[in-house]
C-alpha positions as a Python dict, from the first residue, in 0.01 Angstrom:
ca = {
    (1, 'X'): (0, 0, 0),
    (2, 'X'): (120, 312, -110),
    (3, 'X'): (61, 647, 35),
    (4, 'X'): (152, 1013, -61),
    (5, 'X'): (103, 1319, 85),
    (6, 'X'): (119, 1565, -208),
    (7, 'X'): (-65, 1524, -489),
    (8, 'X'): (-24, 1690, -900),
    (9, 'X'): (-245, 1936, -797),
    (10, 'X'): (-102, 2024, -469),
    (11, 'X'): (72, 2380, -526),
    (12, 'X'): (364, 2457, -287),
    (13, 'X'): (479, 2822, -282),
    (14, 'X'): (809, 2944, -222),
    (15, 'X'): (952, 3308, -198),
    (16, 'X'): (1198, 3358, -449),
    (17, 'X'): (1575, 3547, -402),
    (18, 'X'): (1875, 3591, -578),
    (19, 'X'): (2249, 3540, -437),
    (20, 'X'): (2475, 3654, -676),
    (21, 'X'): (2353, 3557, -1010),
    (22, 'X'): (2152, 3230, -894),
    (23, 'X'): (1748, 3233, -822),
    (24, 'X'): (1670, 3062, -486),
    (25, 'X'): (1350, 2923, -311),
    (26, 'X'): (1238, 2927, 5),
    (27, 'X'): (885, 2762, 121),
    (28, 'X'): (698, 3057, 178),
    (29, 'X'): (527, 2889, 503),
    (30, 'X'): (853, 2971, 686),
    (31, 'X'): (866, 3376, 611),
    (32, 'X'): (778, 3574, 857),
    (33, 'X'): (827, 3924, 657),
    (34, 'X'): (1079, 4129, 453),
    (35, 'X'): (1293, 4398, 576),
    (36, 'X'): (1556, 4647, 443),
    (37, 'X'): (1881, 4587, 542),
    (38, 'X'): (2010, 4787, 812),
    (39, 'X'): (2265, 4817, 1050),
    (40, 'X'): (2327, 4525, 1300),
    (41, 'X'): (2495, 4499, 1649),
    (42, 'X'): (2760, 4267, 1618),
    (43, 'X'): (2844, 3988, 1801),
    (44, 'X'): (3226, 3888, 1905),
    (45, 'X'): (3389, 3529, 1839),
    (46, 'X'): (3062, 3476, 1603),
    (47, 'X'): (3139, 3335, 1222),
    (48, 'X'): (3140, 3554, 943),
    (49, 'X'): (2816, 3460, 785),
    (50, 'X'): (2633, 3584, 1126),
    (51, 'X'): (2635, 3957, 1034),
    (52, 'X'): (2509, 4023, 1408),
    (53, 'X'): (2148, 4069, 1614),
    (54, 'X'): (1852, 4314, 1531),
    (55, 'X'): (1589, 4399, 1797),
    (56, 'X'): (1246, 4355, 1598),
    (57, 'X'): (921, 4409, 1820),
    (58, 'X'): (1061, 4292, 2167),
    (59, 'X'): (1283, 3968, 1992),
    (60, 'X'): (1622, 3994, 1948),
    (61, 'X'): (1665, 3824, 1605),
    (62, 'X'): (2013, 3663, 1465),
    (63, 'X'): (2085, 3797, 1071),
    (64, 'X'): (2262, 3584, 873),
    (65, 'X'): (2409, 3635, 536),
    (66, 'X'): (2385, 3366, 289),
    (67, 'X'): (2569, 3493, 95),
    (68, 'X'): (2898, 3457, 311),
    (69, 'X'): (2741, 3113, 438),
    (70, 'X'): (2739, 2941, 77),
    (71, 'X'): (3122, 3131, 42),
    (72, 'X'): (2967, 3344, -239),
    (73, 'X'): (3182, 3650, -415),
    (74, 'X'): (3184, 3950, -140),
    (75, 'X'): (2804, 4082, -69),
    (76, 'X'): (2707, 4439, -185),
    (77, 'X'): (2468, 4577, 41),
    (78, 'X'): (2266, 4805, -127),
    (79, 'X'): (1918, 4957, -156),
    (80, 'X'): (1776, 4591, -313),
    (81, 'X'): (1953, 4415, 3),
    (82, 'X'): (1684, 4210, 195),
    (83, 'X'): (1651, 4069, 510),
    (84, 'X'): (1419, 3781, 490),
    (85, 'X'): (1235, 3719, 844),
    (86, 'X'): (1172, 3333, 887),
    (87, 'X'): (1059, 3134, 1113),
    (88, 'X'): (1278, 2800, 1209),
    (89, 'X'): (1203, 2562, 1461),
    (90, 'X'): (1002, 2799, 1622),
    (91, 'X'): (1263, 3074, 1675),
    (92, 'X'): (1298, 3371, 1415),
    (93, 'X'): (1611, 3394, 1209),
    (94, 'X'): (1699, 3714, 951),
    (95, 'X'): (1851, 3580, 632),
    (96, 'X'): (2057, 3853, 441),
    (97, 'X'): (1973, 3781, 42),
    (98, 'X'): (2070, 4039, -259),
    (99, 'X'): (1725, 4107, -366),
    (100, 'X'): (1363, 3939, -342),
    (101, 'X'): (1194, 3823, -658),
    (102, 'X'): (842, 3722, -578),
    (103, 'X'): (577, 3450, -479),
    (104, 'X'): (594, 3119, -733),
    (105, 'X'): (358, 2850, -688),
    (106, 'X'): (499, 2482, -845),
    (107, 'X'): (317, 2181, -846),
    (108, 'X'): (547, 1913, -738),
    (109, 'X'): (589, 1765, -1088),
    (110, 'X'): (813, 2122, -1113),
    (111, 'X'): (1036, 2020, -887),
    (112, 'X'): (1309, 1814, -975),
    (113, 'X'): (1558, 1596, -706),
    (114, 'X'): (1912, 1746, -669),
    (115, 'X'): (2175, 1592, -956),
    (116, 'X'): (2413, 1350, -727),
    (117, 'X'): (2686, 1570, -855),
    (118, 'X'): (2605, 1854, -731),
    (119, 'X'): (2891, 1918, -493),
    (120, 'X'): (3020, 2298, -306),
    (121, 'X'): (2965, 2439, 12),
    (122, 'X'): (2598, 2459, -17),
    (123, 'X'): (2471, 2145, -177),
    (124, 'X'): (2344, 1998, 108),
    (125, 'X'): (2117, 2265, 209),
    (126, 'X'): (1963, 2200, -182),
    (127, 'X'): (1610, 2000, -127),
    (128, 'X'): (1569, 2016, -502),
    (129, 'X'): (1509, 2227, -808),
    (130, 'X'): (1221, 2401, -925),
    (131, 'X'): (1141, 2467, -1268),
    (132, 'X'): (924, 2684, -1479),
    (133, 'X'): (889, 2758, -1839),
    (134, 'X'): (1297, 2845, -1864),
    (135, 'X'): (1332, 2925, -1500),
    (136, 'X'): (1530, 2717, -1251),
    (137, 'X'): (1509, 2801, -887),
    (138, 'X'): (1723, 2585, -629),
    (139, 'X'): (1496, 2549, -316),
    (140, 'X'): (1623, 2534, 29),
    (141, 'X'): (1607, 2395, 326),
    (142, 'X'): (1660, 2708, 560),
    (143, 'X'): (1730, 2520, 868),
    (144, 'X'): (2009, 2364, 746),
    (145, 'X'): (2227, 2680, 640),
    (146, 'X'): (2226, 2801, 1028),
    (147, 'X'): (2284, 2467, 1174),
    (148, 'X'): (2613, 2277, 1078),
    (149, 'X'): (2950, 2257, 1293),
    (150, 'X'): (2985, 2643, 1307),
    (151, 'X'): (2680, 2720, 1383),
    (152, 'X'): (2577, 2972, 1644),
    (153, 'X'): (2376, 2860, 1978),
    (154, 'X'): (2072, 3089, 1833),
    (155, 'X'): (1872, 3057, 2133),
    (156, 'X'): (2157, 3206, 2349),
    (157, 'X'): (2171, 3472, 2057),
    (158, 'X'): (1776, 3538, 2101),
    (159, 'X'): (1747, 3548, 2471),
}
């Protein structure tokens, strides 16, 4: 017996970004809201990729650039700069990403299993790739990029 939990006509949405020239996806359940990047207070003895903490309505939140986590060229911050509010685990976490696209919906037909070569600093954070018309976008697991050996305790971060 055979069961499945997503049908063809079951539409999953993801918010897509851009890092450097690449589209990403992430499922749009987890986004709590977009910001402008601004200023954070930095932490000491933290890894690069954790830019610092912002205080947003009464939670001190942890920003992290992807960017510097997938050990992409050197981030521009600039007016298009987003911080992407998401909720993991239950805690909030502020993703740094160059610019926000918009809302896609795929059915999961559209989304096609990561190649087994795929290989870099990032690939296992890759839950597949989603495709439409000529468009690729390589969907993420959000979780993953802030957990890992150097990962930050972000609950001692957010207390």
């Amino acid at each position: 017996m055979q069961t499945t939990t997503q049908t063809a006509d079951t539409i999953l949405e993801f918010l897509s970004f851009r890092l450097g020239a690449e589209e990403y996806g992430v499922d749009i359940q987890q986004v709590q809201e977009l910001r402008p990047y601004t200023a954070v207070t930095s932490i000491a003895n933290c890894p690069d990729h954790v830019k610092g903490v912002i205080h947003l309505r009464g939670v001190i939140v942890p920003i992290i650039d992807l960017r510097i986590k997938f050990k992409l060229p050197d981030p521009v911050y600039d007016q298009f700069t987003v911080v992407v509010i998401l909720v993991v685990n239950g805690a909030q976490i502020g993703v740094v990403v160059d610019s926000v696209s918009e809302v896609l919906a795929l059915t999961p037909d559209q989304i096609k299993p990561v190649p087994a070569i795929s290989a870099g600093s990032y690939a296992e954070f890759v839950t597949g790739i989603g495709t439409l018309d000529q468009r690729m976008l390589i969907l993420v697991d959000i979780a993953q990029p802030v957990a890992g050996a150097d990962a930050v305790d972000l609950d001692s971060l957010a207390a």
